[in-house]
C-alpha positions as protocol buffer text, in pm:
chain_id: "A"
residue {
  index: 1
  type: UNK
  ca { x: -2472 y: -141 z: 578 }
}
residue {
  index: 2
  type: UNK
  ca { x: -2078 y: -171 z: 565 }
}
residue {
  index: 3
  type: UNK
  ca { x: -1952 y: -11 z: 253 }
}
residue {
  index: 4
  type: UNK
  ca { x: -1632 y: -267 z: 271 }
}
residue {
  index: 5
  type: UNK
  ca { x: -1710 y: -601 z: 372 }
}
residue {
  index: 6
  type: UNK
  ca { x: -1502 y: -861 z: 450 }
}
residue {
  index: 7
  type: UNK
  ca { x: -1446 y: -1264 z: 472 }
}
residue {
  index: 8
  type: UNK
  ca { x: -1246 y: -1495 z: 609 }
}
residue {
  index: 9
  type: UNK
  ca { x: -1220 y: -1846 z: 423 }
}
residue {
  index: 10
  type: UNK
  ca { x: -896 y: -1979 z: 629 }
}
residue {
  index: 11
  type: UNK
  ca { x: -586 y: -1796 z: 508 }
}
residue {
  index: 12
  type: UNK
  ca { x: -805 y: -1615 z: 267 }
}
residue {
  index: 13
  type: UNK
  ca { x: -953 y: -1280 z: 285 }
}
residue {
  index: 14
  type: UNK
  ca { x: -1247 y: -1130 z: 33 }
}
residue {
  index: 15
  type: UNK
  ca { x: -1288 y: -786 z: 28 }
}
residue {
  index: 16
  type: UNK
  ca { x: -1575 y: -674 z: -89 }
}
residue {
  index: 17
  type: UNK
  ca { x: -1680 y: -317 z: -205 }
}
residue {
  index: 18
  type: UNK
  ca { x: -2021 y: -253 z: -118 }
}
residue {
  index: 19
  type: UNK
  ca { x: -2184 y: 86 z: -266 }
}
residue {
  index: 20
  type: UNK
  ca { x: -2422 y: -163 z: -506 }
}
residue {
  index: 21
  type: UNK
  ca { x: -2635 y: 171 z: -545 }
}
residue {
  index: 22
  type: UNK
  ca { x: -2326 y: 393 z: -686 }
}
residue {
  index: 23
  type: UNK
  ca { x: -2169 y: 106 z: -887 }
}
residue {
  index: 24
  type: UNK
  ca { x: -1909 y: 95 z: -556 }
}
residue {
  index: 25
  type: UNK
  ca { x: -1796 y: 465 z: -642 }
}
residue {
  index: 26
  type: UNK
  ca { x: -1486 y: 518 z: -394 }
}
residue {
  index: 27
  type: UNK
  ca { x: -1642 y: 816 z: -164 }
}
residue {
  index: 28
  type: UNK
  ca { x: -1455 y: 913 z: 100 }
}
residue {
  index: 29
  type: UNK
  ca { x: -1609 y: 645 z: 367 }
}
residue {
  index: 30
  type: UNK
  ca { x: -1501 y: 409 z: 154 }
}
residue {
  index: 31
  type: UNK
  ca { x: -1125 y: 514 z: 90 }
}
residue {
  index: 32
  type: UNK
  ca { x: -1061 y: 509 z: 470 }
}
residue {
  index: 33
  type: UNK
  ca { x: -1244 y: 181 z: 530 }
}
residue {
  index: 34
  type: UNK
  ca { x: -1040 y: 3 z: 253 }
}
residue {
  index: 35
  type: UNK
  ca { x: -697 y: 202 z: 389 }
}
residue {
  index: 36
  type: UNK
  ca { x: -790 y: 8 z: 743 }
}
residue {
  index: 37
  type: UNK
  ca { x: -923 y: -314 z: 583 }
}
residue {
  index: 38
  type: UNK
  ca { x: -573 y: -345 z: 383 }
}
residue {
  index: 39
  type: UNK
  ca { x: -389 y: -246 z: 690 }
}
residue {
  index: 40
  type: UNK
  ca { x: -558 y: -497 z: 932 }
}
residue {
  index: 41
  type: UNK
  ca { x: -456 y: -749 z: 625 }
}
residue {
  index: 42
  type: UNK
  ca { x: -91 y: -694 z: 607 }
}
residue {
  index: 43
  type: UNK
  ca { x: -75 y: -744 z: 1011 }
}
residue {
  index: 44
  type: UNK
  ca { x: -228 y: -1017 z: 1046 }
}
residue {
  index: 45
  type: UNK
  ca { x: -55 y: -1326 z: 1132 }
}
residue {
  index: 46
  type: UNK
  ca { x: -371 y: -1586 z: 989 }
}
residue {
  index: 47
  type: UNK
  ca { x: -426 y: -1418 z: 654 }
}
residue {
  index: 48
  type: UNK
  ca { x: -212 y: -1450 z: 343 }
}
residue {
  index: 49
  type: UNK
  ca { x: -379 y: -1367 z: 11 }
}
residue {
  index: 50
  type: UNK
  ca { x: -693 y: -1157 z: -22 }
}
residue {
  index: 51
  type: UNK
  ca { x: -943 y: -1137 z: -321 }
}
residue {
  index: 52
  type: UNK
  ca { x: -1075 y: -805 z: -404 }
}
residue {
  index: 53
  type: UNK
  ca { x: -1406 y: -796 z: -542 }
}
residue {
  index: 54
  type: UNK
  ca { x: -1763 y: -585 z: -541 }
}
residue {
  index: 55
  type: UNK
  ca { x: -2110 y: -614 z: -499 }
}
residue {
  index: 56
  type: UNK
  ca { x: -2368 y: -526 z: -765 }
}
residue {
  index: 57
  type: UNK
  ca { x: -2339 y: -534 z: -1127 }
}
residue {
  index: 58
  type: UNK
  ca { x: -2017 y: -284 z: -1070 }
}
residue {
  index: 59
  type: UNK
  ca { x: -1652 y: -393 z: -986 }
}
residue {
  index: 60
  type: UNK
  ca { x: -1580 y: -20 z: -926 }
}
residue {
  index: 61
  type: UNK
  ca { x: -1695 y: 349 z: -1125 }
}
residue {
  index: 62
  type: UNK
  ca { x: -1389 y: 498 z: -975 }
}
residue {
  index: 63
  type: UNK
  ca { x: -1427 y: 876 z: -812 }
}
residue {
  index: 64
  type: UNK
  ca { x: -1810 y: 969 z: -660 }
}
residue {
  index: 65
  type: UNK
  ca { x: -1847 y: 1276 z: -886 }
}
residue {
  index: 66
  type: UNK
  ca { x: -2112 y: 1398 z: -687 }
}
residue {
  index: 67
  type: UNK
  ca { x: -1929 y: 1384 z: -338 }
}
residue {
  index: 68
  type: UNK
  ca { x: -1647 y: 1574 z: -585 }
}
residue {
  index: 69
  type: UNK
  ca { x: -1930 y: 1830 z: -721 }
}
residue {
  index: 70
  type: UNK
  ca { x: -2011 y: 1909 z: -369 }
}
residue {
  index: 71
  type: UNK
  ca { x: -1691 y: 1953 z: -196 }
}
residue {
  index: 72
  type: UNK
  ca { x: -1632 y: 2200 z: -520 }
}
residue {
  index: 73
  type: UNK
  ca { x: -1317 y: 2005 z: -590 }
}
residue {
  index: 74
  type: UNK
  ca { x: -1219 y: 1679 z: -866 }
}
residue {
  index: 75
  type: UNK
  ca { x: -1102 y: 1406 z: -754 }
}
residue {
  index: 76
  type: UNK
  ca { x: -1124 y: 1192 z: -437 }
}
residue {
  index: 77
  type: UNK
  ca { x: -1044 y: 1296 z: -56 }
}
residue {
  index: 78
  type: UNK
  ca { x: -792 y: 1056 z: 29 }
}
residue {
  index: 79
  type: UNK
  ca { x: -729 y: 925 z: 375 }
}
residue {
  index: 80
  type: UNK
  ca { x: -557 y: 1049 z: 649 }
}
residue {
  index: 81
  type: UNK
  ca { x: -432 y: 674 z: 685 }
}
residue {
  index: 82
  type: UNK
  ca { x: -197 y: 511 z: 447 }
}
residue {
  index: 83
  type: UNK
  ca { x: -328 y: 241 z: 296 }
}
residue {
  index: 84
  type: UNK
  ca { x: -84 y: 9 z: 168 }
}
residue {
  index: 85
  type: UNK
  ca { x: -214 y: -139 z: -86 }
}
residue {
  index: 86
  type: UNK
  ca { x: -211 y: 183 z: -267 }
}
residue {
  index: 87
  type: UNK
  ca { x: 137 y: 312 z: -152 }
}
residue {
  index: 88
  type: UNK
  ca { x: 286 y: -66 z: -239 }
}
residue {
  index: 89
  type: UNK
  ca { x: 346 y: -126 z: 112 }
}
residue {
  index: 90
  type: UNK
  ca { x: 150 y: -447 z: 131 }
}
residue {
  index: 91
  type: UNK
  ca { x: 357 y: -769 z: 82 }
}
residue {
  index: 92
  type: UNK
  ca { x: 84 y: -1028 z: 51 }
}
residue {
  index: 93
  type: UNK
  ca { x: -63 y: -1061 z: -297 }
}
residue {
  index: 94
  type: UNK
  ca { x: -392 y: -969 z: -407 }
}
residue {
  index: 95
  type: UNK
  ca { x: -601 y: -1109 z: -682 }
}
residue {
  index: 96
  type: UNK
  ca { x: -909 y: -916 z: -840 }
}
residue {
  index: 97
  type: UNK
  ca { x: -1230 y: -1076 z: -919 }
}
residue {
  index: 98
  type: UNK
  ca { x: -1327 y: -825 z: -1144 }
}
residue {
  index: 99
  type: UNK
  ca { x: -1757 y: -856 z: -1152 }
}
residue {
  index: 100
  type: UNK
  ca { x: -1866 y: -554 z: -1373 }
}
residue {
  index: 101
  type: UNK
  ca { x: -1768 y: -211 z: -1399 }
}
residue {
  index: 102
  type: UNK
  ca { x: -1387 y: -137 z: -1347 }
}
residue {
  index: 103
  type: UNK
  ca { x: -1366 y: 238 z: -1429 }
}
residue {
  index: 104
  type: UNK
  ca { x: -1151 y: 545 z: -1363 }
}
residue {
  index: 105
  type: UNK
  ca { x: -998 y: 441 z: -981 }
}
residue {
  index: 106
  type: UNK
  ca { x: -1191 y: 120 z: -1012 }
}
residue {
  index: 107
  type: UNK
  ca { x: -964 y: 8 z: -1308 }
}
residue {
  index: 108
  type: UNK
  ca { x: -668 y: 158 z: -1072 }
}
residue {
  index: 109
  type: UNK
  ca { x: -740 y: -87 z: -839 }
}
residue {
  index: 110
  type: UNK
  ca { x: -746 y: -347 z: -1080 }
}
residue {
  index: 111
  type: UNK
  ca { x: -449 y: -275 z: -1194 }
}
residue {
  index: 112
  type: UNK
  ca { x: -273 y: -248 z: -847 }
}
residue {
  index: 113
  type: UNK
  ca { x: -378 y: -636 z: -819 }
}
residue {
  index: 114
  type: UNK
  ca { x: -100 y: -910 z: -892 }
}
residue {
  index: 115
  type: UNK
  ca { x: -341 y: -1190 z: -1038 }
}
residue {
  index: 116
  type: UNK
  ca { x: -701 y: -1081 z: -1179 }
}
residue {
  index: 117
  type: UNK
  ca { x: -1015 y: -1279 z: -1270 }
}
residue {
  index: 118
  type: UNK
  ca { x: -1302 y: -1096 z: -1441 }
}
residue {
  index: 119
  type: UNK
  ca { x: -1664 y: -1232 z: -1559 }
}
residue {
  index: 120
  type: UNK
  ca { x: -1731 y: -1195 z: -1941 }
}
residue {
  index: 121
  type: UNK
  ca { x: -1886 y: -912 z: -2042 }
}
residue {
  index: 122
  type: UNK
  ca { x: -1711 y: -687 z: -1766 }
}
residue {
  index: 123
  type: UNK
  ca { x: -1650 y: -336 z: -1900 }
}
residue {
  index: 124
  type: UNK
  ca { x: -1304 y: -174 z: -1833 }
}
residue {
  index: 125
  type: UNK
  ca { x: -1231 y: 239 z: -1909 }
}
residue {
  index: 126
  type: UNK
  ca { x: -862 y: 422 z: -1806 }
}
residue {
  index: 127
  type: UNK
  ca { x: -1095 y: 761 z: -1748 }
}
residue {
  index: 128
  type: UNK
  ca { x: -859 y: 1045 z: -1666 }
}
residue {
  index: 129
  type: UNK
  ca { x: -865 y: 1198 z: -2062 }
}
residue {
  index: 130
  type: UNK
  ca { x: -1254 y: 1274 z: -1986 }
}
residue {
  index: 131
  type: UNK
  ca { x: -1195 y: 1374 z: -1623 }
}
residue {
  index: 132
  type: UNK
  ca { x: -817 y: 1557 z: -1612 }
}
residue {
  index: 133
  type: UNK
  ca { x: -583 y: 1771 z: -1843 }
}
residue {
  index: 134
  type: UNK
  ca { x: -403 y: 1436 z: -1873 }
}
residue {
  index: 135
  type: UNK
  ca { x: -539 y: 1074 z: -2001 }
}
residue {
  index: 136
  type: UNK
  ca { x: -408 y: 807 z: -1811 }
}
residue {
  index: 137
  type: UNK
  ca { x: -27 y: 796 z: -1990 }
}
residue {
  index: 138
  type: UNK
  ca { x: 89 y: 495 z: -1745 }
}
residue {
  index: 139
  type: UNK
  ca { x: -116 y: 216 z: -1717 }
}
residue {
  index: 140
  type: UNK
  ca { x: -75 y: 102 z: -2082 }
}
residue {
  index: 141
  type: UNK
  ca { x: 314 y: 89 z: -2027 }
}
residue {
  index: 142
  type: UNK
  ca { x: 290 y: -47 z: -1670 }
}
residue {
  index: 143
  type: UNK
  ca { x: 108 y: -302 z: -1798 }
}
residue {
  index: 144
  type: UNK
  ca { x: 341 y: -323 z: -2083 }
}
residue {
  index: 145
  type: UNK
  ca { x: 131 y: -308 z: -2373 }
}
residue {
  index: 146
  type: UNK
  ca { x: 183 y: -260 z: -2734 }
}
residue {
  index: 147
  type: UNK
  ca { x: 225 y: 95 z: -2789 }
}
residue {
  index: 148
  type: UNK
  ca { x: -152 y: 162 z: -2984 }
}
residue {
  index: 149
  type: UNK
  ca { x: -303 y: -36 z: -2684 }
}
residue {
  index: 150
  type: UNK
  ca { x: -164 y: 169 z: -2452 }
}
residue {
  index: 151
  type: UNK
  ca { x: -233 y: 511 z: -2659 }
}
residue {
  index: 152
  type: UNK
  ca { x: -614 y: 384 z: -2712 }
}
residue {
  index: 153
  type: UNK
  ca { x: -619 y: 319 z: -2300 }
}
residue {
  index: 154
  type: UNK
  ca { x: -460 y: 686 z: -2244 }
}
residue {
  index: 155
  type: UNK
  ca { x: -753 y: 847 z: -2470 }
}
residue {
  index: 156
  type: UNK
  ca { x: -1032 y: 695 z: -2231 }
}
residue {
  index: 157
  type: UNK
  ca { x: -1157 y: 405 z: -2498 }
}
residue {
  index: 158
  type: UNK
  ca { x: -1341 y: 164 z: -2322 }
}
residue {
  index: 159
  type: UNK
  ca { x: -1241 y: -230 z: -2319 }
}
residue {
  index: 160
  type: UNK
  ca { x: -1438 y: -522 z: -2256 }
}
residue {
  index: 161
  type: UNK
  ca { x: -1313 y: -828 z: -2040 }
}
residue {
  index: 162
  type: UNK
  ca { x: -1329 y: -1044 z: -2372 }
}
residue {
  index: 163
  type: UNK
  ca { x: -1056 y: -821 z: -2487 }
}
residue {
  index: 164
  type: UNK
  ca { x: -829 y: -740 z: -2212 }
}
residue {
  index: 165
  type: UNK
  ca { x: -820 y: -1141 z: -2164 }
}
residue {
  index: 166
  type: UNK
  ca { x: -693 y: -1143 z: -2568 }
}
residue {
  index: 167
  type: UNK
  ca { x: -368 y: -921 z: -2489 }
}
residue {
  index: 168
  type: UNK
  ca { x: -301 y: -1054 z: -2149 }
}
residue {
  index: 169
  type: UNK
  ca { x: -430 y: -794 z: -1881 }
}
residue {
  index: 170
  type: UNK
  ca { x: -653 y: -1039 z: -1730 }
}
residue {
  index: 171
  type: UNK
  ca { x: -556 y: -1420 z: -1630 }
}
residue {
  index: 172
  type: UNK
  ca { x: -928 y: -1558 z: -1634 }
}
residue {
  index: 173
  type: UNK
  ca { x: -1225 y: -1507 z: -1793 }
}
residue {
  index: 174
  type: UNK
  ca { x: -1486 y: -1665 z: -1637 }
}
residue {
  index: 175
  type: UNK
  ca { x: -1894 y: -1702 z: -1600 }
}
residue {
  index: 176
  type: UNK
  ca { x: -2058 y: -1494 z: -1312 }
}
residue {
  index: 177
  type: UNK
  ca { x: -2069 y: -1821 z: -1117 }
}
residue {
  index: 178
  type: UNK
  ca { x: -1722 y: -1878 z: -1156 }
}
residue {
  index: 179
  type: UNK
  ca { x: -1556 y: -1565 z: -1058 }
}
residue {
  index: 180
  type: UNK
  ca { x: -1523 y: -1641 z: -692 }
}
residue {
  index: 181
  type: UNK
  ca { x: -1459 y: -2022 z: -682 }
}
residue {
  index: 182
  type: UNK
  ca { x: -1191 y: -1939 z: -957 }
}
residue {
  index: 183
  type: UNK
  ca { x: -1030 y: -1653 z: -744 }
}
residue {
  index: 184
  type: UNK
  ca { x: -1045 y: -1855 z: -476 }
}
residue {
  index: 185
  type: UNK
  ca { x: -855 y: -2143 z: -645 }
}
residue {
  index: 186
  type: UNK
  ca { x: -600 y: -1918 z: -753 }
}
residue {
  index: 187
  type: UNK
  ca { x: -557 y: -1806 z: -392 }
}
residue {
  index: 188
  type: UNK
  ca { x: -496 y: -2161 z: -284 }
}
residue {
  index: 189
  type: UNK
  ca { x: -239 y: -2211 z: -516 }
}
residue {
  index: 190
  type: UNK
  ca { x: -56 y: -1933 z: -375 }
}
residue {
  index: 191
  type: UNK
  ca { x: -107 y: -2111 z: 5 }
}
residue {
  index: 192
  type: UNK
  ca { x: 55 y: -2441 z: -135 }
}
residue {
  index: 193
  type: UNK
  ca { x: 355 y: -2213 z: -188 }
}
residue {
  index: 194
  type: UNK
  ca { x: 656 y: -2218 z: 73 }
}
residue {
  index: 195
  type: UNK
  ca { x: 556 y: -1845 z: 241 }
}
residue {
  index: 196
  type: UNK
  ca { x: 889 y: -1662 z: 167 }
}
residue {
  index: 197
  type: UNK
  ca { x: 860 y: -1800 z: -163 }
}
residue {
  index: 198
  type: UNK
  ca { x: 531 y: -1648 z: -188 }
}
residue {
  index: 199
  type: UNK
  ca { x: 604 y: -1336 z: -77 }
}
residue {
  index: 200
  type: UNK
  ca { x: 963 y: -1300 z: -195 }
}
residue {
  index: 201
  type: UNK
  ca { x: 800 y: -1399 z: -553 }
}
residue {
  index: 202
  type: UNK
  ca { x: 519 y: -1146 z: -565 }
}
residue {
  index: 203
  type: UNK
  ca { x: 797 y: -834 z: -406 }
}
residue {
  index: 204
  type: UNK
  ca { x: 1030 y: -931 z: -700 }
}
residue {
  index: 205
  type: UNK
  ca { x: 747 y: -945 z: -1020 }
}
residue {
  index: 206
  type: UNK
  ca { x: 614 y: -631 z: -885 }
}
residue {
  index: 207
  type: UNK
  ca { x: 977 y: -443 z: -899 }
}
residue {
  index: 208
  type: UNK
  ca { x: 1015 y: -565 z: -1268 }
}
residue {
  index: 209
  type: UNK
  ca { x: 726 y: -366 z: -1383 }
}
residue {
  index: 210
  type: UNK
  ca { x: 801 y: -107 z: -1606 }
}
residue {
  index: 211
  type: UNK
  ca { x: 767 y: 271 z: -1470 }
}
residue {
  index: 212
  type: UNK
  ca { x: 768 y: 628 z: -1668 }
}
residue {
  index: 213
  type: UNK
  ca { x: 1128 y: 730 z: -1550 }
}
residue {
  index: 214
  type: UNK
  ca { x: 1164 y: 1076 z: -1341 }
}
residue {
  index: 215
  type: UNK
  ca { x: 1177 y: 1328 z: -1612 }
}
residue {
  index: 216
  type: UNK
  ca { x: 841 y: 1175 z: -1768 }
}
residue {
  index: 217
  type: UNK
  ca { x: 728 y: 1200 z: -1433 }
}
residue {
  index: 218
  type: UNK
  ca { x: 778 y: 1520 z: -1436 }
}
residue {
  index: 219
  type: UNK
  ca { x: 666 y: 1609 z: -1772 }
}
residue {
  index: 220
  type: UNK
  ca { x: 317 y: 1445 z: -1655 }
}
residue {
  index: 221
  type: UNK
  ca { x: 275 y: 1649 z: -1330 }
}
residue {
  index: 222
  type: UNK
  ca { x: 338 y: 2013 z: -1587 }
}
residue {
  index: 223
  type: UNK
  ca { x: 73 y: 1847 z: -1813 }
}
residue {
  index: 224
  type: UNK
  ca { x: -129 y: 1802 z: -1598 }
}
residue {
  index: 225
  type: UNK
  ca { x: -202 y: 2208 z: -1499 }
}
residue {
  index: 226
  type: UNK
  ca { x: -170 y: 2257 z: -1904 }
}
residue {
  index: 227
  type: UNK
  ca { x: -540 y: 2371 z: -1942 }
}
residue {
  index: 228
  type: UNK
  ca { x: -842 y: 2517 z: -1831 }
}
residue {
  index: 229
  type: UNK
  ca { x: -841 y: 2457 z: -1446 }
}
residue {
  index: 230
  type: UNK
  ca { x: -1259 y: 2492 z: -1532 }
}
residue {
  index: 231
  type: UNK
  ca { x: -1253 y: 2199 z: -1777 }
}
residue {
  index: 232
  type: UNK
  ca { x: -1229 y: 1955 z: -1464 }
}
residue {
  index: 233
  type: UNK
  ca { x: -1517 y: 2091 z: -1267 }
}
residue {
  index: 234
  type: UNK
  ca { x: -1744 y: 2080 z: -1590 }
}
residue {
  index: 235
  type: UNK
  ca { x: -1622 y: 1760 z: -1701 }
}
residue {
  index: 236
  type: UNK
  ca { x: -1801 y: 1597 z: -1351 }
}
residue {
  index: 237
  type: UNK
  ca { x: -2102 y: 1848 z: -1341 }
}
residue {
  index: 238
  type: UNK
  ca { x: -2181 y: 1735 z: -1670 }
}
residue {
  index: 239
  type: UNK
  ca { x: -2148 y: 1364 z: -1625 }
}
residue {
  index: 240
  type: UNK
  ca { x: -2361 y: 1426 z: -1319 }
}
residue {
  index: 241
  type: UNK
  ca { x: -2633 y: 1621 z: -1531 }
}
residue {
  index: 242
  type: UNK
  ca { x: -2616 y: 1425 z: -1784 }
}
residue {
  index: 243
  type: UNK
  ca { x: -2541 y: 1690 z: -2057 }
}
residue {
  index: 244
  type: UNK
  ca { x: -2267 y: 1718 z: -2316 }
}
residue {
  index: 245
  type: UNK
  ca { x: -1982 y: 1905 z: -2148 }
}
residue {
  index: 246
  type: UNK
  ca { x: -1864 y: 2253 z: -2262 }
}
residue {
  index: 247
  type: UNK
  ca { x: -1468 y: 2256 z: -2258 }
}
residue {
  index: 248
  type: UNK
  ca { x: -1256 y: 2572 z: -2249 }
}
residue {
  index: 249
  type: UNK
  ca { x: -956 y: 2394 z: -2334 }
}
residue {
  index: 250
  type: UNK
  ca { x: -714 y: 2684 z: -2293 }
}
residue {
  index: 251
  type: UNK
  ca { x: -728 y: 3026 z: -2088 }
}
residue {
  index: 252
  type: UNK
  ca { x: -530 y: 3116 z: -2366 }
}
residue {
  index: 253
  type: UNK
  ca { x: -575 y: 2954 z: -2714 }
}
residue {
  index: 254
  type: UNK
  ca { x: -196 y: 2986 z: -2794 }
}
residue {
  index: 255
  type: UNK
  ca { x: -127 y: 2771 z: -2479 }
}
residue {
  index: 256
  type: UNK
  ca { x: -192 y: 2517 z: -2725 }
}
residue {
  index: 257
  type: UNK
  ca { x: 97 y: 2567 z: -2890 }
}
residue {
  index: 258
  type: UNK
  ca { x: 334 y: 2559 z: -2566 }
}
residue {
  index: 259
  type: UNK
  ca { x: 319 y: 2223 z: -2463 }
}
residue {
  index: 260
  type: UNK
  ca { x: 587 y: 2161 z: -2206 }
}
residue {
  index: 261
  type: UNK
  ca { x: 877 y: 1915 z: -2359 }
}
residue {
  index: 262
  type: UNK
  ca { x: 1129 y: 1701 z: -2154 }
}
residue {
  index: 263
  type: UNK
  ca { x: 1357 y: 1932 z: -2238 }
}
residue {
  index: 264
  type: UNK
  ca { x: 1210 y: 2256 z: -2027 }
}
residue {
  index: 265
  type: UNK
  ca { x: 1086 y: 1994 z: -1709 }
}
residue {
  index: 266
  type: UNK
  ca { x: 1398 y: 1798 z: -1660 }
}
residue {
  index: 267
  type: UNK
  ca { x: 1640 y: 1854 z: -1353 }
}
């Protein structure tokens, strides 16, 4: 069984995550079969929009914790391939159908989409504050959301579809039956377009995003080694046992105390 699978539907591509069994965790199979799906997408001279979607009751958990647990290190073995929709590289937009579970990296992909369609009653979670010496910081301002939005998204709070439709993260909300016929009809909107209009369109939005600038960049990367280098191992052993997790926090307690500013990280 494929764990990406794909279909054509003209000038339409669905790309489908298919893990069912690990809520379409992103193990390291999958990462390189979605780097050379996305590639073989942005070359090809038939295909023009894809929808991004998964199988199962899960859109997708994010990192396989237990591939992590037994390669003894967090977070997912990327690719030796680039895969351009992760590095920006790919010029034809994408639109989620979001079917379930979009946590950790699944929300990331989510949120790398340029239109998104979810079923109600999908569940979303920004999980780096349970998994990392950093919550996820960004995606509430790249998505540029009201301050307490983005600070309850950074602390790992979980959101349902219901609610990220309210303050505008999500352009449908649809029944189960719905998602894909709805994607789809998005995605044929975008083919009665003029093509560098399309294209030209999408490059533009994406470059008005907001972005942390350098120096918060760079305050991000010193917070995240601000901690107990042990705290991310037992964060995923106990998710994958099932246990509450016992957190050193510090090496040294006083560490607390010595957060790094923008002051002390800026060039």
């Amino acid at each position: 069984m494929a764990v990406v699978e794909t279909e054509r539907l003209g000038q339409i591509l669905v790309v489908r995550m298919n893990r069912p069994e690990r809520l379409n965790a992103l193990n390291a199979e999958m990462r390189i079969r979605l780097a050379e799906t996305w590639t073989e997408f942005r070359h090809s001279n038939d295909l023009e929009v894809a929808i991004f979607t998964g199988t199962g009751r899960a859109f997708c958990a994010g990192e396989d914790m237990k591939e992590s647990l037994a390669r003894g290190m967090p977070g997912g073995q990327r690719p030796s391939i680039e895969d351009p929709f992760m590095t920006g590289a790919l010029e034809k937009p994408v639109i989620a159908a979001v079917n379930g579970y979009a946590m950790g990296g699944g929300f990331m992909l989510v949120e790398r989409t340029d239109l998104r369609v979810a079923v109600k009653g999908a569940v979303f979670e920004v999980s780096e504050a349970k998994r990392w010496l950093l919550g996820g910081y960004n995606h509430g301002h790249v998505a540029n959301l009201p301050y307490p939005i983005a600070m309850e998204m950074a602390l790992g709070f979980r959101f349902t579809a219901e609610r990220f439709y309210e303050i505008g993260f999500l352009n449908r909300l649809v029944e189960a039956e719905e998602l894909l016929p709805s994607a789809i009809a998005m995605a044929e909107h975008l083919l009665t377009l003029p093509p560098a209009s399309r294209v030209n369109t999408v490059h533009m939005m994406r470059q008005m995003r907001p972005m942390p600038s350098l120096d918060q960049q760079r305050l991000a990367a010193a917070l995240k080694e601000h901690g107990a280098k042990s705290d991310l191992i037992e964060s995923r052993a106990a998710f994958a046992e099932k246990r509450a997790p016992n957190f050193k926090g510090w090496d040294d307690p006083q560490d607390r105390y010595r957060l790094p500013t923008l002051e002390t990280v800026s060039g």
